[in-house]
C-alpha positions as CSV (number, residue, x, y, z in Angstrom):
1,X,-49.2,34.2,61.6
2,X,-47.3,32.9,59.0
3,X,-47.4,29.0,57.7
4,X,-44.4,26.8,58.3
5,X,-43.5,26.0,54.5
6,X,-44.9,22.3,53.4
7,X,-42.6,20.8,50.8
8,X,-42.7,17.4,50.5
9,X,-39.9,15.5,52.3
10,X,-36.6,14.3,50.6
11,X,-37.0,10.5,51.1
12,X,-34.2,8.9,52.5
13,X,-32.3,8.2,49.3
14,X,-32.6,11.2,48.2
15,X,-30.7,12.4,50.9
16,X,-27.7,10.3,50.2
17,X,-27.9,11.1,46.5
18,X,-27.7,15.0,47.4
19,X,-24.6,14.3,49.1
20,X,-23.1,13.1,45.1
21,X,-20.5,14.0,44.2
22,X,-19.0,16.4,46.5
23,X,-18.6,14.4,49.9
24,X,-17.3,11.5,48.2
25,X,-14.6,13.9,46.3
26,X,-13.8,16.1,49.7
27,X,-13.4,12.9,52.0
28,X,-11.0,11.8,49.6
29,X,-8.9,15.0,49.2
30,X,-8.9,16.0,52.7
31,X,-7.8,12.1,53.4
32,X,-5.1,12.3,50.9
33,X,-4.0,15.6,52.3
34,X,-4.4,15.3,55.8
35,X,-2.1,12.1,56.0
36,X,0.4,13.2,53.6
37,X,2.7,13.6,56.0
38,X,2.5,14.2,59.3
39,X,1.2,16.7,62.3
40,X,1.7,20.3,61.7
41,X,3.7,22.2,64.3
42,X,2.6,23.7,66.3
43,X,-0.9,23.9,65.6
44,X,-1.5,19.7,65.7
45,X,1.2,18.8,68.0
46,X,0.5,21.2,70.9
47,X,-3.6,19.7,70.9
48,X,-2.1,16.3,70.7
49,X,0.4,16.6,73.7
50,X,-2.4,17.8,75.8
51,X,-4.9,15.0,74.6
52,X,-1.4,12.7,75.3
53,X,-0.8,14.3,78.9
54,X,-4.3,13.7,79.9
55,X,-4.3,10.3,78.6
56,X,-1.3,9.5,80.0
57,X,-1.7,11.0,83.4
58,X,-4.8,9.9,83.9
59,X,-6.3,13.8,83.8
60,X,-9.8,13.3,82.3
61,X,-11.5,16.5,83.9
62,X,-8.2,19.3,83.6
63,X,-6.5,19.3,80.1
64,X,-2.9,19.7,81.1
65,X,0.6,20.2,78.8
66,X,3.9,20.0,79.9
67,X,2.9,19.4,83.5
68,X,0.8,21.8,83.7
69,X,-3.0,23.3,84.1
70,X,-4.4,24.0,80.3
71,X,-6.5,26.8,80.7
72,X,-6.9,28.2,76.9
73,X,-9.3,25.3,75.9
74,X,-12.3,23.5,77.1
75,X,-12.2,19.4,77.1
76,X,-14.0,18.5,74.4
77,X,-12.1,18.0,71.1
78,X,-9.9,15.7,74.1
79,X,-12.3,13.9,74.6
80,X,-13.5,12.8,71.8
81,X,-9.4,12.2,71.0
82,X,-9.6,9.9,74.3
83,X,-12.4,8.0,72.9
84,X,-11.1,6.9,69.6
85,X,-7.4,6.1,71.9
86,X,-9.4,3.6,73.8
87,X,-10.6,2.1,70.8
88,X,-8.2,2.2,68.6
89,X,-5.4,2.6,70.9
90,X,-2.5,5.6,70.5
91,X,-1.5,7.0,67.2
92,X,-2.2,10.1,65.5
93,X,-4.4,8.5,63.1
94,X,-7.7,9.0,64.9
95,X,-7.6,12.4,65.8
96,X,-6.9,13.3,62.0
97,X,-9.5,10.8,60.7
98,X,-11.6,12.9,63.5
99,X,-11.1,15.9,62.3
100,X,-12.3,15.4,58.3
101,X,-15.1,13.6,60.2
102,X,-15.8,17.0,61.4
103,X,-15.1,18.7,58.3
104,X,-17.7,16.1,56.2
105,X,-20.3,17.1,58.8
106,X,-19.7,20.9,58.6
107,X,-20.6,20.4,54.1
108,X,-23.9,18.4,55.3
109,X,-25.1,21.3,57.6
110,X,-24.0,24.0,55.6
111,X,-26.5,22.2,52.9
112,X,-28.9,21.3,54.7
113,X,-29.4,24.9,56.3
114,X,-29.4,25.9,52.7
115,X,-32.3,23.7,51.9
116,X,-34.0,25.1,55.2
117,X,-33.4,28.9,54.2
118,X,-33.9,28.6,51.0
119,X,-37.2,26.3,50.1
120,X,-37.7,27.3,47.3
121,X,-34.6,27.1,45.3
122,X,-33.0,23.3,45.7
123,X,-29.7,24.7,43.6
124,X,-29.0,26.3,47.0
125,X,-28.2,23.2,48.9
126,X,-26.4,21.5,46.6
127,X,-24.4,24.7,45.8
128,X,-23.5,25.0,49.0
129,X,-21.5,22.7,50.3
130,X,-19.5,23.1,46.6
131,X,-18.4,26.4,47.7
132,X,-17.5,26.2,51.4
133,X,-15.2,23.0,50.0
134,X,-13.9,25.2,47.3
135,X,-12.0,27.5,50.0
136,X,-8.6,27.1,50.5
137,X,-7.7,28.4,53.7
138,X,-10.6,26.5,54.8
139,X,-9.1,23.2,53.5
140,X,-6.2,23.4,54.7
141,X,-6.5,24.6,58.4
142,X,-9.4,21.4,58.4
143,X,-5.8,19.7,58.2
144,X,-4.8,20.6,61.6
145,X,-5.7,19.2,64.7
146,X,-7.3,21.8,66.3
147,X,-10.4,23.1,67.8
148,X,-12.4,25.1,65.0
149,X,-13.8,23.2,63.1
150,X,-15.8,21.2,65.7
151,X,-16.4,24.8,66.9
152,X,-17.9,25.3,63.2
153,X,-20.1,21.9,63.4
154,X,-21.7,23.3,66.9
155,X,-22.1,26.6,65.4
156,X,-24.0,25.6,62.2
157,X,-25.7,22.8,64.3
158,X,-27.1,25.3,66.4
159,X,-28.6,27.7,63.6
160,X,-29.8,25.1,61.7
161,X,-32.0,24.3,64.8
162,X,-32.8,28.1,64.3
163,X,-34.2,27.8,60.7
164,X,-37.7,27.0,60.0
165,X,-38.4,23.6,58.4
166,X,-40.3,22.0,56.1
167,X,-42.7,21.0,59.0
168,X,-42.1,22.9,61.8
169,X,-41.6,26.3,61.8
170,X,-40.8,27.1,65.8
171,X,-36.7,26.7,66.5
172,X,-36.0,23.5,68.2
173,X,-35.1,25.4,71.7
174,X,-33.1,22.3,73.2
175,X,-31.5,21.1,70.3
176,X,-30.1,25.1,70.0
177,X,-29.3,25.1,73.7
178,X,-27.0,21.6,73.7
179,X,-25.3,22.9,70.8
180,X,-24.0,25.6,72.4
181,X,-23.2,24.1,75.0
182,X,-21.4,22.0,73.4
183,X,-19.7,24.3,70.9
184,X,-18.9,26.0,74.6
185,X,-16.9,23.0,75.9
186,X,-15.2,22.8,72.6
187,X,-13.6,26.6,72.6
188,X,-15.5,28.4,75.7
189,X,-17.1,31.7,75.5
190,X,-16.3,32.6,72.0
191,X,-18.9,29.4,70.7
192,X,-21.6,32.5,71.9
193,X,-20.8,35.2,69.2
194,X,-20.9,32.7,66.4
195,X,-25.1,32.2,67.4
196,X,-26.1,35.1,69.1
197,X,-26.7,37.5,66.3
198,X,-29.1,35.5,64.1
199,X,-30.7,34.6,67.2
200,X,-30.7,38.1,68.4
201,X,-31.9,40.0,65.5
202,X,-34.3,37.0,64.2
203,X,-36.7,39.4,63.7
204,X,-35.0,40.9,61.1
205,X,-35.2,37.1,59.0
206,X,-37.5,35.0,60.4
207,X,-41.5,35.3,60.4
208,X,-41.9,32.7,63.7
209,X,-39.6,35.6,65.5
210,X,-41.9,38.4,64.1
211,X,-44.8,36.8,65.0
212,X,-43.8,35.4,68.7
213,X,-41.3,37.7,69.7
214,X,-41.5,37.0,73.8
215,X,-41.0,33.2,73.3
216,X,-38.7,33.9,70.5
217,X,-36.3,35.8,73.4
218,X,-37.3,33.8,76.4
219,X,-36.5,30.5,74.8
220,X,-33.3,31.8,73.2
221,X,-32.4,33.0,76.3
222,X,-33.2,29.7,78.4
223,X,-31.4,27.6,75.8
224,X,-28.4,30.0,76.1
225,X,-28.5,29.5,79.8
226,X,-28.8,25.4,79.0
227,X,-25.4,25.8,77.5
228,X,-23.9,28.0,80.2
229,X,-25.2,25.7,82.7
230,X,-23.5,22.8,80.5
231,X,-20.0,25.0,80.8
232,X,-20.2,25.7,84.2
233,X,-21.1,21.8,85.0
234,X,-17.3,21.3,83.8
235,X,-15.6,24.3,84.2
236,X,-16.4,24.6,88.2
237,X,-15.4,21.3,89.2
238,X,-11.8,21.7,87.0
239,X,-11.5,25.2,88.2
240,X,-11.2,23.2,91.8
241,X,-9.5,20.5,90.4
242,X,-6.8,22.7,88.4
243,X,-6.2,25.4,91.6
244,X,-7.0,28.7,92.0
245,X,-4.5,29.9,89.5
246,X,-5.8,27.6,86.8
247,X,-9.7,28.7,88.2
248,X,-9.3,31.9,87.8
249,X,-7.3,32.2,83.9
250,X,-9.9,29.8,82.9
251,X,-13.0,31.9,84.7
252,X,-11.4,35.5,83.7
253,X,-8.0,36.1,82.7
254,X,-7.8,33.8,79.3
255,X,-10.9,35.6,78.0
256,X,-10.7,38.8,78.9
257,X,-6.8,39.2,77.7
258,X,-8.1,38.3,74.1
259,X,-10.6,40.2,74.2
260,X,-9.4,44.0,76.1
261,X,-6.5,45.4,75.4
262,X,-4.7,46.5,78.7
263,X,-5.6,43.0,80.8
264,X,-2.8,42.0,82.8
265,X,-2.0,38.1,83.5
266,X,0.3,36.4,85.7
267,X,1.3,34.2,82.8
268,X,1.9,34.9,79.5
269,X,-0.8,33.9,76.9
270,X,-2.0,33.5,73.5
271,X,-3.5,36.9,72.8
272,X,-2.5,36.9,69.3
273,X,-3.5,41.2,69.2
274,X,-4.2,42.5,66.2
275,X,-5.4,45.8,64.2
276,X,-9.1,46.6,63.9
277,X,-8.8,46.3,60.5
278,X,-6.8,43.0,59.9
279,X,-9.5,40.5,58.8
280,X,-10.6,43.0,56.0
281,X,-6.6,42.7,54.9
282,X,-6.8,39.3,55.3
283,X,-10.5,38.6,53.2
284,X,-8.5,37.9,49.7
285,X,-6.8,35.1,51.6
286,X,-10.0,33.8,53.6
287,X,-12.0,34.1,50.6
288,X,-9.8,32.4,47.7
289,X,-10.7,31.5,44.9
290,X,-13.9,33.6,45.1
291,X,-12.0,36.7,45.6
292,X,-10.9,36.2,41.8
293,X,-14.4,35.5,40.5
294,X,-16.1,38.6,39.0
295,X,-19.6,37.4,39.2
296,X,-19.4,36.6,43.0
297,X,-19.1,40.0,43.6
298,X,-20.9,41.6,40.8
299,X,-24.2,39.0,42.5
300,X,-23.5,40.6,46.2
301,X,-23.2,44.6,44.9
302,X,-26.5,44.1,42.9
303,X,-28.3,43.1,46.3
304,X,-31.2,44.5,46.4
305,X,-34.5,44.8,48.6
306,X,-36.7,42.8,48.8
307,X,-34.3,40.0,49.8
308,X,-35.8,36.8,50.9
309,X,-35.3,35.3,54.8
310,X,-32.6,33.2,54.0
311,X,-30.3,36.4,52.5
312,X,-31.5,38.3,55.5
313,X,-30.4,35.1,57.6
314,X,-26.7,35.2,56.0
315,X,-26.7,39.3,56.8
316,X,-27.9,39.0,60.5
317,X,-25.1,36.1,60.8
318,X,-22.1,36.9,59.1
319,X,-22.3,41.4,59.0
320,X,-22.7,41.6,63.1
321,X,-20.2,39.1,63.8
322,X,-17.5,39.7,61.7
323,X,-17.5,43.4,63.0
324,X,-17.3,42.2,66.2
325,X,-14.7,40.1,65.6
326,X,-12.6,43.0,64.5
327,X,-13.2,45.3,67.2
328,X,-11.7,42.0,69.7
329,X,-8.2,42.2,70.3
330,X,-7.0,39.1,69.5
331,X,-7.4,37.6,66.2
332,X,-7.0,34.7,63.8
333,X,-7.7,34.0,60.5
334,X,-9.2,30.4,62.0
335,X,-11.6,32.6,64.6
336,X,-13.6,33.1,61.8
337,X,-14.1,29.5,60.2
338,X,-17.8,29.6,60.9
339,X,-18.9,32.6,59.2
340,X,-16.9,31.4,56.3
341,X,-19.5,29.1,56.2
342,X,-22.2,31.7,56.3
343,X,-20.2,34.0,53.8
344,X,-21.0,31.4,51.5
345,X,-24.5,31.1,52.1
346,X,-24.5,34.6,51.1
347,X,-22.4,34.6,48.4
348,X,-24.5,31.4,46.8
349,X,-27.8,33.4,47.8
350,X,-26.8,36.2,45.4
351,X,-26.1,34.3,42.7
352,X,-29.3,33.2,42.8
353,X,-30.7,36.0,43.1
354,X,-28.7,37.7,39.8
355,X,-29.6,34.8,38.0
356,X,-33.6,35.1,38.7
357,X,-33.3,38.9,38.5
358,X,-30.2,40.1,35.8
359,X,-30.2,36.8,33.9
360,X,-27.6,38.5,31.3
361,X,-25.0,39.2,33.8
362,X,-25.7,36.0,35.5
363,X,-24.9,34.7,31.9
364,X,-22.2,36.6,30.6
365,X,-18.6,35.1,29.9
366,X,-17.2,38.5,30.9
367,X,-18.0,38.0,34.9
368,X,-16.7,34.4,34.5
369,X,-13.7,32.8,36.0
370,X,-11.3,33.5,33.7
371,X,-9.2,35.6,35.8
372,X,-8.6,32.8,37.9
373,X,-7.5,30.6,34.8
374,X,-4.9,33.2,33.4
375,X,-3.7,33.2,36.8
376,X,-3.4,29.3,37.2
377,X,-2.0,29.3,33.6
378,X,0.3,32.3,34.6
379,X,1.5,30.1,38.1
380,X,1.8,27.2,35.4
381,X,4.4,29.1,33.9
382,X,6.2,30.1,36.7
383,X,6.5,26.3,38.0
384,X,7.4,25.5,34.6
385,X,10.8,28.2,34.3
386,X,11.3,27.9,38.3
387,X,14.3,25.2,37.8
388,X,15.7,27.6,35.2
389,X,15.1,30.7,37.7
390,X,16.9,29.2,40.3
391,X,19.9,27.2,38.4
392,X,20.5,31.4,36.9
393,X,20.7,32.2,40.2
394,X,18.1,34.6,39.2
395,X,15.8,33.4,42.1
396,X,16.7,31.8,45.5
397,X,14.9,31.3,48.7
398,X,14.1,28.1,50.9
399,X,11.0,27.8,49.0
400,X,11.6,28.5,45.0
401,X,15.1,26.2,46.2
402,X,13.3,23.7,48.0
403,X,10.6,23.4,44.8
404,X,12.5,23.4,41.6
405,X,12.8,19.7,41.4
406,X,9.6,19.0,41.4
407,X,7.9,22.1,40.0
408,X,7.7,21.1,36.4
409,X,5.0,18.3,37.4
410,X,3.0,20.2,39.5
411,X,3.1,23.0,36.3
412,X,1.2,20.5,34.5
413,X,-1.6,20.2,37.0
414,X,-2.0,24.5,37.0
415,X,-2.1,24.1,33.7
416,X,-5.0,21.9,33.5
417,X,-6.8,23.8,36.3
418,X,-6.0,26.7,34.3
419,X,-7.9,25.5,31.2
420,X,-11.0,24.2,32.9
421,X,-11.8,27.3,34.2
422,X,-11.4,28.6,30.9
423,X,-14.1,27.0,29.5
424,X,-18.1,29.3,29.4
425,X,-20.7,27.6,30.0
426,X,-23.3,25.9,32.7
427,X,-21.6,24.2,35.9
428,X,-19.2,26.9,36.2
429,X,-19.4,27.2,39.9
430,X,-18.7,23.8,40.2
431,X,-15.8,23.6,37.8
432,X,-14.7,26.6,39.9
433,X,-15.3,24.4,43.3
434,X,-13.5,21.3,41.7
435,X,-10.1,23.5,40.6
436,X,-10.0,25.1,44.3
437,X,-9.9,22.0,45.3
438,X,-7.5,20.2,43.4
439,X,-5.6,23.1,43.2
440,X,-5.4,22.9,47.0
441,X,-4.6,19.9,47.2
442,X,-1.4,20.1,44.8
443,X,0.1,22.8,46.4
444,X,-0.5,20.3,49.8
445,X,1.6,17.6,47.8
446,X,4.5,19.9,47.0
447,X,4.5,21.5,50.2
448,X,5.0,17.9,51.7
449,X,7.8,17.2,48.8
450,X,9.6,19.6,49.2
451,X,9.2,22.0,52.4
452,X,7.4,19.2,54.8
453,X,11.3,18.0,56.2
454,X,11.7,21.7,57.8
455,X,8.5,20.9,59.9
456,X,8.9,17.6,60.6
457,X,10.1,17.2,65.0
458,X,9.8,12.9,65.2
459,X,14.2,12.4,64.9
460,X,13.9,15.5,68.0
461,X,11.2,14.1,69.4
462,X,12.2,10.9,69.4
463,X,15.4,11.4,71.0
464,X,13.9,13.3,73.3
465,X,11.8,9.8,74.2
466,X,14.8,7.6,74.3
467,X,16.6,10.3,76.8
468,X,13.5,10.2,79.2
469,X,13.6,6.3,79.3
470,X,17.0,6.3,80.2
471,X,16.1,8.7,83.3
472,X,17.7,12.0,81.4
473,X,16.3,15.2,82.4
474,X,15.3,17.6,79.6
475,X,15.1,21.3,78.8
476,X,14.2,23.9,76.8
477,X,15.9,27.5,75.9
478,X,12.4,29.3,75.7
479,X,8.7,28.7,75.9
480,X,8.2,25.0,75.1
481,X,4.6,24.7,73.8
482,X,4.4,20.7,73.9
483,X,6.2,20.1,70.3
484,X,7.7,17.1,71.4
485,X,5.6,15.3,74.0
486,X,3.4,13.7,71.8
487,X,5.7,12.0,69.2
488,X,8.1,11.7,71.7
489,X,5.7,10.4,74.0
490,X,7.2,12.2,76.7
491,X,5.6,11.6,80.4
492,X,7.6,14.6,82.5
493,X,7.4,17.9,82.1
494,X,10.5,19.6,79.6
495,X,11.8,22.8,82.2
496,X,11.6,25.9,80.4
497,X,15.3,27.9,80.9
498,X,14.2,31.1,79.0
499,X,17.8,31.2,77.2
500,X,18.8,32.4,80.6
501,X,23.1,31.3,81.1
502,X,22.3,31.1,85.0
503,X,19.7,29.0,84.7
504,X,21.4,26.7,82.3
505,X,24.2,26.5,84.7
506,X,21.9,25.5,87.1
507,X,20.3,22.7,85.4
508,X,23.7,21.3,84.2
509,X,24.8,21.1,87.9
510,X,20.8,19.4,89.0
511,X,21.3,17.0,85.9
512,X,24.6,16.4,84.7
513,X,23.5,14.0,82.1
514,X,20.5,16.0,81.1
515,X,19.7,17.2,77.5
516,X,18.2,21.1,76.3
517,X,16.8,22.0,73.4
518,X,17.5,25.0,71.7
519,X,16.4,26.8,68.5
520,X,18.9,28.9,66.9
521,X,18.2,31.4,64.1
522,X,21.3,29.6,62.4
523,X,23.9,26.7,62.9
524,X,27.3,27.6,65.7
525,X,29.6,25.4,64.0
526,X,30.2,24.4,67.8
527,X,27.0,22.5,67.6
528,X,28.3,20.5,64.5
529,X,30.9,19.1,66.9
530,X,29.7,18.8,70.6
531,X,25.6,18.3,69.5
532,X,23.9,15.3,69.7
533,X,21.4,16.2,67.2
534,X,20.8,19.2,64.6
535,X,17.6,19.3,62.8
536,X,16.1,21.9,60.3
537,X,12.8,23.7,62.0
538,X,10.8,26.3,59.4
539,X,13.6,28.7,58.6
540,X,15.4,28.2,61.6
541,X,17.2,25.1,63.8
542,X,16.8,22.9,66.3
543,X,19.8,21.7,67.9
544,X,20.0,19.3,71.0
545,X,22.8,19.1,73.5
546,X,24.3,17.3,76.3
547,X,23.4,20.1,79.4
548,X,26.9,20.0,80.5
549,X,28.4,20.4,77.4
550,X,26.3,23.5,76.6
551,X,26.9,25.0,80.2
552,X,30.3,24.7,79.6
553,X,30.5,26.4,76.3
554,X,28.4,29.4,77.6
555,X,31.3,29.5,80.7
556,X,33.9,29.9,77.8
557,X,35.6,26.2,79.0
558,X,36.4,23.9,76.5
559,X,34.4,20.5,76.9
560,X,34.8,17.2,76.2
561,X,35.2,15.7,72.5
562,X,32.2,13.7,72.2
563,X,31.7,9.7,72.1
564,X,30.2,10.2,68.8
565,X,29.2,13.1,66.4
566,X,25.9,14.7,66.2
567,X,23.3,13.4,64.3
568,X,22.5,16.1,61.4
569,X,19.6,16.5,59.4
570,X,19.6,18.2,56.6
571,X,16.5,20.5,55.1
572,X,15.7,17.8,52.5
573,X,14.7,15.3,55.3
574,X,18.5,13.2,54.7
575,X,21.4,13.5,57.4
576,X,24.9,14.5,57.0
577,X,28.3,14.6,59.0
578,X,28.8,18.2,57.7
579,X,26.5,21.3,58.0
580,X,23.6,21.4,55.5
């Protein structure tokens, strides 16, 4: 039987000087970024209507939007939404404050399994958390509102109760078992493949699971069961609550359709189906800016045995899963936030290990990051000639249009980055970790310069408000997925017309002073003169109209001249009598 390792314990302020610099520096870039402007559609504003309806309607046990049973998400990340509305009151400054909350507490655990895996080298855990905050992708998805990266804190809560530590080497079995079930009331049944393989093959990394393999399994398997039981202690009483419809997508239908191919539902949902292959597509995206440093992947092709439990811990996690996660149907890039986490584990694990056992190519300027630097310093350039590009008319787009003004300043900032990781030397992989991050972060401040007005709903929304006060009915040409509740602060449901002429007729005759929504591919110069209100959306348009006046125009009968003329927004965020 092996020993449980004795180091001697980080005192307490020890522990707060481990967390120097790089909390400090990512609580204040994710703050920065995350309120720079406002909630992302439709990511942010579909969680907040729900949070909103349930709040409003008074549905604490059903997550509900537009009127509606939610069945795609378990009540948790609502919850804690609800809690910090009843102290705080309603705004969407708590659930974004929440949600770097969640992102701070994802770089502790990812260090502090570090220090657990890997005892015997303290560069782990403070490397770590550099890395993980390095990532782009995961940067900016921790902007949204959304359910994944409280999904990630359960995840690495529960394998960190997993990993042996520095006085107890036997898992803590309850600890494991509430966090999954609460990573299972944050995102349901998918919280179980993020845990199960380093749990399942724990032989494979850990001596306590060698050594004691029946209460290895039998524990794991009652503090799986703990979780279940903490699902099922919600999700039967809302499946009774919520119907039998809403029982049985939320018991069956919501899984299994993202899961098979072929699974039939009576309502259309969120399958997001995908090739088997399309995560390995997508790894240069998931894993800038590593995907760009040679001696990240020179560190994981050198691997060799003997590797040490804490390698063997990444492997069991992050292999098995991610193959997994291929083979499901639906996918997401954000599906697999977690075992980003764990890809970096690895990834800082094999540095380690090239610089213990190659010291020269852990050392030499050729592996370095200077391929990300002449790219920064190549993007520099670009920024730098893009108002020159465009004013040629040798480049146009809504993007390289949208971001000559301001490109030249933000050119300055590449170049900077670009230089820095230039430079040879010790701390490159946190010079690295600091230009990811600032780099990130400028790209966040020119996207909300420049593109942010094309994403921005509050003049719809609130519009949309002022109509319902005044009694006006509202629909929607399509499938309305709760864009406007939240900042609109809507209370009925919007009625979906599918772009169907019959059933618009129908809804101009039930509400003759009703409004619809619709979201054109481009402007009907009709809309310039009947409209109340056009508004850019992405690359397309929003465009909201009196519901008699459209019925009438899809009749082919003239309608009335309007009181007044719409109100038009134009793609820069600044409104105009005259199409944009």
């Amino acid at each position: 039987m092996s020993q449980p390792v004795t180091l001697n314990p980080y005192s307490r302020s020890e522990h707060l000087r481990s967390l120097w610099p790089w909390l400090p520096l990512w609580t204040v870039a994710a703050l920065l970024a995350i309120f720079a402007h406002g909630p992302m559609p439709l990511y942010s504003t579909r969680t907040l209507a729900v949070a909103w309806e349930m709040w409003n309607q008074h549905h604490w046990l059903v997550p509900y939007i537009n009127g509606e049973p939610y069945s795609e998400k378990a009540p948790l990340l609502f919850w804690l939404i609800h809690a910090g509305w009843f102290v705080f009151g309603v705004s969407d400054v708590w659930p974004r404050v929440l949600e770097v909350i969640f992102g701070g507490i994802e770089l502790v655990l990812i260090s502090l399994l570090a220090r657990r895996l890997f005892p015997t080298r303290p560069w782990m855990a403070k490397a770590a958390p550099w890395t993980l905050l390095a990532l782009s992708y995961v940067f900016l998805f921790g902007l949204q509102v959304m359910y994944d990266v409280l999904l990630a804190v359960w995840a690495l809560g529960a394998l960190l109760c997993l990993a042996p530590g520095a006085r107890r080497e036997q898992p803590r079995w309850w600890l494991f078992g509430l966090c999954i079930g609460f990573g299972l009331l944050t995102k349901g049944p998918v919280m179980l493949l993020h845990v199960l393989f380093p749990w399942l093959l724990g032989p494979l990394w850990s001596d306590f699971a060698r050594t004691h393999r029946a209460r290895w399994y039998t524990c794991g398997a009652l503090a799986v069961l703990l979780g279940l039981a903490m699902l099922l202690a919600w999700a039967v009483p809302a499946g009774f609550a919520g119907g039998e419809a809403y029982m049985h997508r939320l018991l069956f239908s919501q899984t299994a359709a993202r899961v098979i191919h072929g699974v039939q539902t009576a309502e259309p949902l969120q399958s997001h189906a995908r090739p088997v292959l399309w995560y390995v597509l997508m790894l240069p995206l998931l894993l800038f800016p590593f995907i760009g440093w040679p001696r990240a992947w020179v560190a994981l092709a050198t691997l060799r045995k003997p590797l040490e439990p804490g390698l063997r811990f990444a492997l069991c996690w992050v292999v098995p899963t991610f193959i997994v996660f291929s083979l499901v149907r639906g996918k997401q890039l954000y599906y697999l936030l977690p075992e980003l986490a764990g890809t970096m584990l690895l990834l800082c694990g094999a540095i380690a290990t090239l610089r213990e056992r190659r010291p020269q190519l852990a050392n030499t300027g050729w592996l370095g990051t200077w391929p990300l630097g002449v790219g920064s310093l190549a993007f520099a350039l670009l920024l730098f000639v893009l108002p020159n590009l465009v004013a040629g008319n040798h480049l146009h787009g809504e993007w390289p249009d949208a971001c000559a003004p301001y490109s030249r300043y933000f050119a300055v900032v590449f170049l900077l980055l670009g230089l820095l990781l230039l430079l040879r030397g010790r701390g490159e992989l946190r010079r690295l970790a600091v230009a990811g991050l600032v780099g990130t972060l400028a790209l966040n401040a020119l996207f909300t310069l420049t593109m942010w007005p094309r994403y921005e709903l509050r003049p719809t929304s609130e519009l949309l408000g002022a109509a319902e006060q005044a009694g006006q009915t509202v629909g929607y040409l399509g499938n309305y997925e709760g864009q406007f509740h939240f900042q609109g602060r809507l209370i009925r449901p919007i009625e979906e017309l599918h772009n169907n002429k019959k059933q618009l007729v129908a809804f101009a005759q039930a509400h003759p002073d009703g409004l619809v929504v619709g979201h054109p591919s481009k402007i009907d110069p009709l809309a310039l003169r009947y409209a109340l209100l056009v508004q850019p959306f992405r690359s397309t348009w929003l465009v909201v109209w009196p519901a008699a006046t459209l019925a009438d125009l899809r009749s082919g009968t003239t309608p009335p001249e309007p009181v007044q003329p719409p109100q038009v927004y134009t793609v820069d965020g600044g409104r105009s009598p005259t199409l944009p």
